[in-house]
C-alpha positions as CSV (number, residue, x, y, z in Angstrom):
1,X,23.1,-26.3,-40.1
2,X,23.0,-22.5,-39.8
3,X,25.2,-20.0,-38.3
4,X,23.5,-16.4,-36.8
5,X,25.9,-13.5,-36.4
6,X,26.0,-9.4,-37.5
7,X,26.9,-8.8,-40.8
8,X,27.9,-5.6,-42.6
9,X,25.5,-3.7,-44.9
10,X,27.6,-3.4,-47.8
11,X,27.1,-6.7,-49.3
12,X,30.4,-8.3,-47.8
13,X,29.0,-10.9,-45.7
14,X,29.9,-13.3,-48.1
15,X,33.3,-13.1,-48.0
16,X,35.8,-15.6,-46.6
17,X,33.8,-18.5,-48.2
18,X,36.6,-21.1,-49.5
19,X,34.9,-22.2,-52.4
20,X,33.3,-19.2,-53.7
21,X,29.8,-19.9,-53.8
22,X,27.6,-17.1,-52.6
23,X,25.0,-18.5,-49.7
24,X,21.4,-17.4,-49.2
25,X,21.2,-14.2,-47.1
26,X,17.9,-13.9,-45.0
27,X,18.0,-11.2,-42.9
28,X,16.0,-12.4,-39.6
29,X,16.1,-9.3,-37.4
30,X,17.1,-5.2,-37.6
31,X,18.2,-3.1,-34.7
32,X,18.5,0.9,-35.2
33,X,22.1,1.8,-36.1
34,X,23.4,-1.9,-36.4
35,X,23.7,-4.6,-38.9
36,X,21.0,-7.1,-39.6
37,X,21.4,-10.5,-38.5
38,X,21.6,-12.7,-40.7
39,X,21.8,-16.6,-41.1
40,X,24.1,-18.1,-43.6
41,X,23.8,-22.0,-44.5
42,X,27.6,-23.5,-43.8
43,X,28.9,-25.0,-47.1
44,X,30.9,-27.5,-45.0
45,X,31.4,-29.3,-41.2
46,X,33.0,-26.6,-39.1
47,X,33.2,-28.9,-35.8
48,X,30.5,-26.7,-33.2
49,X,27.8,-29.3,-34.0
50,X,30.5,-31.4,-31.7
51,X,29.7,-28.8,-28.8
52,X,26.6,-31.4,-26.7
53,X,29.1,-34.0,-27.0
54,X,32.0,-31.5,-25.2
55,X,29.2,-30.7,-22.7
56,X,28.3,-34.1,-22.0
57,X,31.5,-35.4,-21.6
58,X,32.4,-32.6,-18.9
59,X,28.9,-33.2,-17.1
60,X,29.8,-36.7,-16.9
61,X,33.1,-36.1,-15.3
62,X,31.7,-33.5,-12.9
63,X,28.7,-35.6,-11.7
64,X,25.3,-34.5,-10.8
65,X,23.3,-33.5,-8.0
66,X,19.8,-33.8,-7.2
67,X,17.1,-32.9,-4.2
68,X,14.1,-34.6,-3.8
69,X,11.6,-34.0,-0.9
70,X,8.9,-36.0,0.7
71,X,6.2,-35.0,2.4
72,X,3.1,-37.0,3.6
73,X,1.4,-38.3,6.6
74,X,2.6,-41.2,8.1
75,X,2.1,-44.9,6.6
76,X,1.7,-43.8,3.1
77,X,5.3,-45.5,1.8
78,X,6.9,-42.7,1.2
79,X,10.6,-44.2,2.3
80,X,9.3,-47.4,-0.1
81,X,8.7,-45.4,-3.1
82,X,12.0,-43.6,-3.0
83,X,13.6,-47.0,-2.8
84,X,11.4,-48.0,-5.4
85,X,12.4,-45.1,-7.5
86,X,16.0,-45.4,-7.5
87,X,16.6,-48.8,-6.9
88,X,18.2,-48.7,-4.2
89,X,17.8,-48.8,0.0
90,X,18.1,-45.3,1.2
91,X,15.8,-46.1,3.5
92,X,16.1,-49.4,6.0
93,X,13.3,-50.6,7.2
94,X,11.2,-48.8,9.7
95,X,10.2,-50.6,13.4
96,X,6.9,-49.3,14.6
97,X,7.3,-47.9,17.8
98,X,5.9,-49.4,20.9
99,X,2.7,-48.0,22.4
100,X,4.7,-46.7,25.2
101,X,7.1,-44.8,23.2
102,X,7.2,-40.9,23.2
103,X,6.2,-39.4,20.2
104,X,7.6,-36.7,18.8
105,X,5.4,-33.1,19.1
106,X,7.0,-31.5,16.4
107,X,7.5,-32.1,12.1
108,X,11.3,-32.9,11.9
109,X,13.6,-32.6,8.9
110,X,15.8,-35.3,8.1
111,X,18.4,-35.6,5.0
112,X,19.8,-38.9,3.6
113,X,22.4,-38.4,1.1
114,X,24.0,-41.0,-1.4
115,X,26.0,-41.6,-4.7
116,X,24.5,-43.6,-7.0
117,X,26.3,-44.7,-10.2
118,X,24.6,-46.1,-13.6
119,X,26.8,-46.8,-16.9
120,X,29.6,-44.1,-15.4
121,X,26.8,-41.6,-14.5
122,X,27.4,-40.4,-11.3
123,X,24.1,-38.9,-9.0
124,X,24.9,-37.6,-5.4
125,X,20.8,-38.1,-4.5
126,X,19.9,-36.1,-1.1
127,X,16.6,-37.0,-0.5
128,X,14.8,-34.8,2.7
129,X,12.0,-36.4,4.6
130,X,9.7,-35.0,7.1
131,X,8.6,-37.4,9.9
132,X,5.4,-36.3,11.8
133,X,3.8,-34.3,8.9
134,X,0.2,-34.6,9.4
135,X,0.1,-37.2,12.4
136,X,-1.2,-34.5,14.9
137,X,-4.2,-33.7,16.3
138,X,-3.8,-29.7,15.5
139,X,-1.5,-29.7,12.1
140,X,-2.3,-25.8,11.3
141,X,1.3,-24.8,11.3
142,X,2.9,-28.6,10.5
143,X,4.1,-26.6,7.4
144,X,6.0,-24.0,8.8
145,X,9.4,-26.3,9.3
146,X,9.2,-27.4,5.8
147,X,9.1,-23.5,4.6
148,X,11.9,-23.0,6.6
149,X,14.1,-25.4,5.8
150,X,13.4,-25.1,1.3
151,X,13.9,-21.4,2.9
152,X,17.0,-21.4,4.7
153,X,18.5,-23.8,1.6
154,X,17.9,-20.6,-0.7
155,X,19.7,-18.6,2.0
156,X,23.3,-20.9,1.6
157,X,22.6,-20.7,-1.9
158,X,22.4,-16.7,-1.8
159,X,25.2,-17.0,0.7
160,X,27.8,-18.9,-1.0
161,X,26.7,-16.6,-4.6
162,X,28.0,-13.7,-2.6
163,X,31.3,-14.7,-1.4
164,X,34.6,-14.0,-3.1
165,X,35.4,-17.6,-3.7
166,X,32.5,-18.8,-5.8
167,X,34.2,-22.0,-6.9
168,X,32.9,-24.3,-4.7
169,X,29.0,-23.8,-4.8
170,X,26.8,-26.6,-3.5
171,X,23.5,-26.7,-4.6
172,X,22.1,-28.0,-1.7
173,X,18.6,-26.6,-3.0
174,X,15.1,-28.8,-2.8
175,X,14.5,-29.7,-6.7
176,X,11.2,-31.7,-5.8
177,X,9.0,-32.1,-3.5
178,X,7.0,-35.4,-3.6
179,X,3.6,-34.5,-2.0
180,X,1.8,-37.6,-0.7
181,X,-1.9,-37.7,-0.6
182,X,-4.1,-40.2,1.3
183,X,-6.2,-42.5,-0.9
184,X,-9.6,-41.3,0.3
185,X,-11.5,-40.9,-2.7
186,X,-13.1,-38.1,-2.1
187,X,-11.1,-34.9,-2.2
188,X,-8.4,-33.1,-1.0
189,X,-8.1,-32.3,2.7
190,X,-7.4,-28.5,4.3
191,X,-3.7,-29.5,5.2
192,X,-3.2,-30.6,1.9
193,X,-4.3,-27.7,0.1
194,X,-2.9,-25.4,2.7
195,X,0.6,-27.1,2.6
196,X,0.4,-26.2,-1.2
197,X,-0.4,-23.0,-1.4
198,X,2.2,-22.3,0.9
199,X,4.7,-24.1,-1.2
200,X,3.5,-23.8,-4.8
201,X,6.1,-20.8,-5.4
202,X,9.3,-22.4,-3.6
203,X,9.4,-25.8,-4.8
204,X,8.4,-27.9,-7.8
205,X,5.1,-29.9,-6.3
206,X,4.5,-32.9,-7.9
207,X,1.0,-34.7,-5.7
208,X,1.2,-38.2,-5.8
209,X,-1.4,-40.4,-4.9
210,X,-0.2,-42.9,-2.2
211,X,-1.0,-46.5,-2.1
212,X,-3.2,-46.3,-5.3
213,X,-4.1,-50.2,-4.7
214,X,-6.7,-49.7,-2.3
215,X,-8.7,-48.0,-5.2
216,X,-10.2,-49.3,-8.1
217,X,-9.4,-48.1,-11.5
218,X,-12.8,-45.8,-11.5
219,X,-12.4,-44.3,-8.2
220,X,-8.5,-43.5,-9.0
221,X,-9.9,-41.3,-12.5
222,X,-12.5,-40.0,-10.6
223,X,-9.8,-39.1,-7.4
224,X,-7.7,-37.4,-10.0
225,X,-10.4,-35.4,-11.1
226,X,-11.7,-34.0,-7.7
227,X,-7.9,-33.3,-7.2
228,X,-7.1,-31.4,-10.6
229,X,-10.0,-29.2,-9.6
230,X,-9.3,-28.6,-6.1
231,X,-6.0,-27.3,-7.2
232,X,-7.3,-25.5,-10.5
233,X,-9.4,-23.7,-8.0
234,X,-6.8,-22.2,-5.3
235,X,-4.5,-21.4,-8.2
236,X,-1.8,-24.0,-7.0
237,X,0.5,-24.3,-10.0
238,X,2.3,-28.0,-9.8
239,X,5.2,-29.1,-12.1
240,X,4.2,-29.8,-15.5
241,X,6.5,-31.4,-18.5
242,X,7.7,-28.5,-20.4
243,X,7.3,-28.6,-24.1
244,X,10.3,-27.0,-26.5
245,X,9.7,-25.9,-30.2
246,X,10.9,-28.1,-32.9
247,X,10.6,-31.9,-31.4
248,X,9.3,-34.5,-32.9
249,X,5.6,-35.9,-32.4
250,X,7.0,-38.8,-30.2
251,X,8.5,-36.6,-27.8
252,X,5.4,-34.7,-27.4
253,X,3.1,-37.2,-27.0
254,X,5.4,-38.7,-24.2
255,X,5.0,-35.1,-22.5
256,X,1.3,-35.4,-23.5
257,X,1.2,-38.8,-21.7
258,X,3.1,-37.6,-18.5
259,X,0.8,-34.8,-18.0
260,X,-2.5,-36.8,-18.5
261,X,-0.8,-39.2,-15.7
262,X,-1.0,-36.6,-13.1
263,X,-1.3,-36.7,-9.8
264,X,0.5,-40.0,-10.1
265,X,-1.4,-42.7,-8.7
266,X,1.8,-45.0,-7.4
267,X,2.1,-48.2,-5.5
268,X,5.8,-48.8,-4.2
269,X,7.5,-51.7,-3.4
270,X,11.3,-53.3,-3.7
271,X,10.2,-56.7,-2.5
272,X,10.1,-59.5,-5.8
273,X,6.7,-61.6,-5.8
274,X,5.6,-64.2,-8.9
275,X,3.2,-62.6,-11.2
276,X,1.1,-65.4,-13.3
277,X,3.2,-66.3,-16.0
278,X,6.1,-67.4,-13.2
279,X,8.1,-63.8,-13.7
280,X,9.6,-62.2,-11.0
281,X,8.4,-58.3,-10.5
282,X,9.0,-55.9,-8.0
283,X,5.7,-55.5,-6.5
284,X,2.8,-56.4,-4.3
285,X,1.2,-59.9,-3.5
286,X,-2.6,-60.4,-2.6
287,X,-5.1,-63.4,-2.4
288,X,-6.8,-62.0,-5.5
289,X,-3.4,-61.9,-7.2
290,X,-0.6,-59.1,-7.6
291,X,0.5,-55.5,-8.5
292,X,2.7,-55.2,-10.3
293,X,5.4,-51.7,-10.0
294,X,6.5,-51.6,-13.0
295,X,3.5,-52.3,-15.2
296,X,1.8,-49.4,-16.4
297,X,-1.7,-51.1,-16.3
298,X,-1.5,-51.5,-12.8
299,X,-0.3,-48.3,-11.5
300,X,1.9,-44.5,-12.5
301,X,5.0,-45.8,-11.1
302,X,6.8,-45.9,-14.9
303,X,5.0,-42.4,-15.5
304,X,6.4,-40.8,-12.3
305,X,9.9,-42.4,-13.0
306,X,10.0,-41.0,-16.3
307,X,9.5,-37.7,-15.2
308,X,11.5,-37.4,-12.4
309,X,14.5,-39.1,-12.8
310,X,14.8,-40.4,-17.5
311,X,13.1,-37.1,-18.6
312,X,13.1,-34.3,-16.7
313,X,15.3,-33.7,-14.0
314,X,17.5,-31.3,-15.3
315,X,14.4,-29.4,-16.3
316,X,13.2,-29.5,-12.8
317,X,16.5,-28.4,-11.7
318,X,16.6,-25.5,-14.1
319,X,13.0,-24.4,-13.0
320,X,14.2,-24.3,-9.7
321,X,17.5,-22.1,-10.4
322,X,15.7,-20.2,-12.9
323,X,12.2,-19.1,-11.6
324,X,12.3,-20.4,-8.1
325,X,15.0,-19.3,-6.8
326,X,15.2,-16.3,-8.7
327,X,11.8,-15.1,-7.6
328,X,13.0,-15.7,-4.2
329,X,16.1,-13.8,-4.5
330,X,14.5,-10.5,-6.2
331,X,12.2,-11.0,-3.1
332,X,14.6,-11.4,-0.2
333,X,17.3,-8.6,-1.6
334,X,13.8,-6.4,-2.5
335,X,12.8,-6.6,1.6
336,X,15.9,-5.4,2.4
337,X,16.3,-2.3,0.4
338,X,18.7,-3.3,-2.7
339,X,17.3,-1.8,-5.7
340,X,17.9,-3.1,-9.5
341,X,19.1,0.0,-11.7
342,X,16.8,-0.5,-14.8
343,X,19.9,0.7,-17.2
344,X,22.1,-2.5,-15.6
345,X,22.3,-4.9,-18.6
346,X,20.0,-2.9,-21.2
347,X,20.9,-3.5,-24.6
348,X,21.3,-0.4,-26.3
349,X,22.3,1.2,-29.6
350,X,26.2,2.2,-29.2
351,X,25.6,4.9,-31.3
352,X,22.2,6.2,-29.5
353,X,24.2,5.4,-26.6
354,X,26.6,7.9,-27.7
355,X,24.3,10.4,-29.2
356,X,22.5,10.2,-25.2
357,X,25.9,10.5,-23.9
358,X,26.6,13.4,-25.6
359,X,23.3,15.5,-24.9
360,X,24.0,14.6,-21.1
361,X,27.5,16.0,-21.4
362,X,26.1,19.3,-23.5
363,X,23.1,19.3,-20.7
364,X,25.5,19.5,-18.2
365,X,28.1,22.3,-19.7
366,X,25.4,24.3,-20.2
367,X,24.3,24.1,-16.8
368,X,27.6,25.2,-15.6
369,X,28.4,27.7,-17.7
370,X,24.6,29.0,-16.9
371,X,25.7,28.4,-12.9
372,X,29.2,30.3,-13.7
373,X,27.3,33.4,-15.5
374,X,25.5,33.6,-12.6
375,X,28.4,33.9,-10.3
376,X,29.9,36.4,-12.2
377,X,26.7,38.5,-12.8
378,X,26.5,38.2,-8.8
379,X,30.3,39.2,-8.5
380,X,29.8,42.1,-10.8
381,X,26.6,43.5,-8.8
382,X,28.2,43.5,-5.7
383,X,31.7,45.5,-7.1
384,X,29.4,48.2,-8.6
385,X,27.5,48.4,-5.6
386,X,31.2,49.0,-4.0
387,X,32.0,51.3,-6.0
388,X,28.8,53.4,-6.5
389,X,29.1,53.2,-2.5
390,X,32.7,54.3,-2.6
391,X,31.9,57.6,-5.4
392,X,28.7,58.6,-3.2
393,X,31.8,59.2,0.0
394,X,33.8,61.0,-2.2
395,X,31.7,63.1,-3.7
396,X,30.6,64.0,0.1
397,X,34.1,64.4,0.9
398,X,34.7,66.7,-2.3
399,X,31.6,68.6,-1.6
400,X,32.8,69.0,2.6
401,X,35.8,70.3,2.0
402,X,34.5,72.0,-1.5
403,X,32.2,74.4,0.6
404,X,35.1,74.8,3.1
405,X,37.4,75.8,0.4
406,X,34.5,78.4,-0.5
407,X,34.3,79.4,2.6
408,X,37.5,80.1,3.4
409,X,38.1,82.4,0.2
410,X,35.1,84.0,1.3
411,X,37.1,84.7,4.7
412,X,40.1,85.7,2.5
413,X,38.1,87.8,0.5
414,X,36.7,89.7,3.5
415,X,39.6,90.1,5.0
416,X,41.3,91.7,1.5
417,X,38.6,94.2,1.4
418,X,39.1,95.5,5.0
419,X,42.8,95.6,4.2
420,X,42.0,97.7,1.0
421,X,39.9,99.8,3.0
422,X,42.3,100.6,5.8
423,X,40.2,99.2,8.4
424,X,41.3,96.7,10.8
425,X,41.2,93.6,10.2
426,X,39.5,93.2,13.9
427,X,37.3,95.5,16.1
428,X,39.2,98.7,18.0
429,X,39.2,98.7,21.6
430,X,40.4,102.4,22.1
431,X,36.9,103.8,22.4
432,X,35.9,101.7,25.1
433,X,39.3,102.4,27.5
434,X,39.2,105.8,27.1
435,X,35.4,105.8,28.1
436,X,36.4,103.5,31.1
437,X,39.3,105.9,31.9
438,X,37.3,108.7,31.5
439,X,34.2,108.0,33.6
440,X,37.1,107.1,36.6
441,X,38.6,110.6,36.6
C-alpha cells in the first residue's frame, strides 16, 4: 500500500514514523517552487484501504438509477429483450391492432419506470421507448423526437445544476440507447446510419442485431462485419468496454470478449421451453429444435447482459456525465455567450503566483504615478501660461502709465522753464484786443 502526498526538502519526510524505521523515498513528480511528491510505503494498516467498502455501503443505501433507450422499427422484440434483460415484465404484452385502427403519424416517446431489487441492491430502471420509429413511408426526420427528448433531458439536468437547492438532483438522463437493427444480412440501411450519426455524440449507442435466429451462424459474422465497416466509415463512435491500467489478464480478456461480441446478435424471450436434455430455459421453440437465451452458443444475449447491466453500467453512466453531457453543456452555455476564463481552476505556483501578482501591482503604480506626472506637468503648463499671460498685462500697464508719467514731467518740465523765464505759462491775448479795439475807433 502506498501513500502520495508533498513533502519537505529538507529530509524530514520521515518523521512521525512510530517505529523508527526510515521508508524508501522515490520522488515521482517536481513542480517549480514546491516540494516533490513523494510515495512512502506504510509500515502498518492505517484503515483508508476500508474507504470502497464505506462507498459501497452508502451506494447501497442510496440506490441506483439507470436510463436505457430503445430504438428500432416495429416487430423486432425490443419490449421482449428488455424483459429478457432484467427479468422482469416492464412490458405486458402487446395486442396487434386491427386493420381498421388509426395509426399513429408521428415517433412517440414513452417512459416506463420501475424498482427492481437483487440481494438488497436497489435499481430505479426507466427504460424510454419509441413507438413508430421506422414504420413510415417517409422516416427522413423520424429522428428528430428522439434528439429532442435525450436533448431536453440534458436541459433538466443543466436546470436543476443551476438552482440554489442542488440537493435533490434527478438524473433523469438517457445512459443507453439500445439501437435495433433489422436482420437483413446485407448491410445497414440510410435511417440506421442517419439515426447514428445524429446520435453518436449524445448517447452511448450500442447496435444490436434483432432476432439473430433468422440467420445462420455465417451470415450473422458476415452481418457483423458489413456493419463494423459501415460505421468505421461515417465515423460513428459506439460504446466500447473501457480498459483501466493495472487489471488482471481475466478482466481484460472479458473486455476483449465483449468487444469482439459487438453488434450483439440477440434473441429475446421470457417464455420457458424444454431444451434436449429435459431442462427448462428461457427461450425459443422450433420444429428443428430450440434457442436457447442464455447460452452463449446460440446467441449474444449473456454478452449484452454483461455489459450493460454485471460490468459496465456505472461506466456507461460515468461516460454519459462525464463526456456526454459535458460536451453538451460547454456547447449549449458556449451558443449563448458564457465564456470560460482560462485562469478559473489553473494550478499554479503560489509563489510565481505571487511574484505575477506583484509585477501587476508595480505595472500598475507605475502607470499611475506616470498618469499623475502627467496631470501635474499639465497643471504646471497651464499656471505658467497664467502667469506669463498675467506679467505680459502688467508690464503693458507699467509701460502705459510709465510713458504717461514721462510725459507728464515732460509737461512739468515745460511748464518750470516758462516760469523761470517769466513768460506765461499760456498765450497773451492783449495784442489781439487792442488791435480789435483799435481798428473800431
Amino acid at each position: 500500500m502506498t501513500d502520495s502526498y508533498a513533502s519537505s526538502r529538507n529530509g524530514d519526510a520521515s518523521n512521525g514514523l512510530g517505529n523508527g524505521s526510515s521508508p524508501s523515498l522515490v520522488p515521482t513528480a517536481h513542480t517549480a517552487g514546491l516540494s516533490s511528491v513523494i510515495r512512502k510505503k506504510l509500515m502498518g494498516y492505517v484503515g483508508f484501504a476500508n474507504l470502497p467498502n464505506q462507498v459501497h455501503r452508502k451506494s447501497v443505501r442510496k440506490g441506483f438509477q439507470f436510463t436505457a433507450m430503445v430504438v428500432g422499427e416495429s416487430g423486432l422484440g425490443k419490449s421482449t429483450l428488455v424483459n429478457t434483460l432484467f427479468n422482469t415484465s416492464l412490458y405486458p404484452p402487446k395486442e396487434p391492432l386491427p386493420p381498421a385502427a388509426e395509426r399513429p403519424k408521428t415517433v412517440a416517446i414513452e417512459s416506463i419506470g420501475a424498482d427492481i431489487e437483487e440481494n438488497g441492491v436497489r435499481l430505479h430502471l426507466t427504460v424510454v421507448d419509441t413507438p413508430g420509429f421506422g414504420d413510415f413511408v417517409n422516416n427522413d426526420d423520424s429522428w428528430k423526437p428522439i434528439v429532442e427528448n435525450i436533448e431536453s433531458r440534458f436541459d433538466s439536468y443543466l436546470e436543476q445544476e443551476n438552482r440554489v437547492n442542488r440537493s435533490k438532483i434527478v438524473d433523469n438522463r438517457v445512459h443507453a440507447c439500445l439501437y435495433f437493427i433489422q436482420p437483413t444480412g446485407h448491410s445497414l440501411k440510410q435511417l440506421d446510419i442517419e439515426f447514428m450519426r445524429r446520435l453518436h455524440t449524445k448517447v452511448n449507442l450500442i447496435p444490436i442485431i434483432a432476432k439473430a435466429d433468422t440467420m445462420t451462424d455465417e451470415e450473422v459474422a458476415e452481418f457483423k462485419q458489413r456493419i463494423l465497416v459501415d460505421i468505421a466509415h461515417h465515423n460513428i463512435h459506439i460504446f466500447q468496454a473501457p480498459t483501466y491500467d493495472n487489471e488482471d489478464e481475466e478482466t481484460i480478456a472479458e473486455a476483449e470478449e465483449i468487444a469482439s461480441k459487438i453488434p450483439f446478435a440477440v434473441v429475446g424471450s421470457d417464455q420457458l421451453v424444454a431444451a434436449p436434455d429435459g431442462r427448462l430455459v428461457r427461450g425459443r421453440a422450433y420444429p428443428w429444435g430450440s434457442v436457447e437465451v442464455d447460452n452463449e452458443d446460440h446467441c449474444d444475449f449473456v454478452k449484452l447482459r454483461q455489459m450493460l447491466v454485471r460490468t459496465y453500467m456505472e461506466e456507461l453512466r460515468e461516460y454519459t456525465n462525464d463526456v456526454l453531457y459535458e460536451n453538451w453543456r460547454t456547447e449549449k452555455l458556449l451558443s449563448m455567450g458564457v465564456a470560460q476564463d482560462s485562469s478559473v481552476f489553473k494550478e499554479v505556483n503560489p509563489a510565481a503566483r505571487l511574484q505575477e501578482e506583484r509585477v501587476l501591482h508595480e505595472a500598475k503604480l507605475a502607470k499611475m504615478e506616470a498618469e499623475m506626472k502627467m496631470v501635474f506637468q499639465q497643471k504646471v503648463a497651464e499656471k505658467e501660461a497664467k502667469l506669463k499671460q498675467s506679467e505680459e498685462e502688467l508690464y503693458a500697464r507699467h509701460k502705459e502709465m510709465k510713458d504717461a508719467l514721462e510725459k507728464q514731467r515732460a509737461d512739468l518740465e515745460d511748464k518750470k522753464r516758462r516760469i523761470e523765464s517769466g513768460r506765461p505759462l499760456t498765450p497773451e491775448k492783449s495784442s489781439t484786443t487792442r488791435k480789435k479795439g483799435f481798428l473800431r475807433t
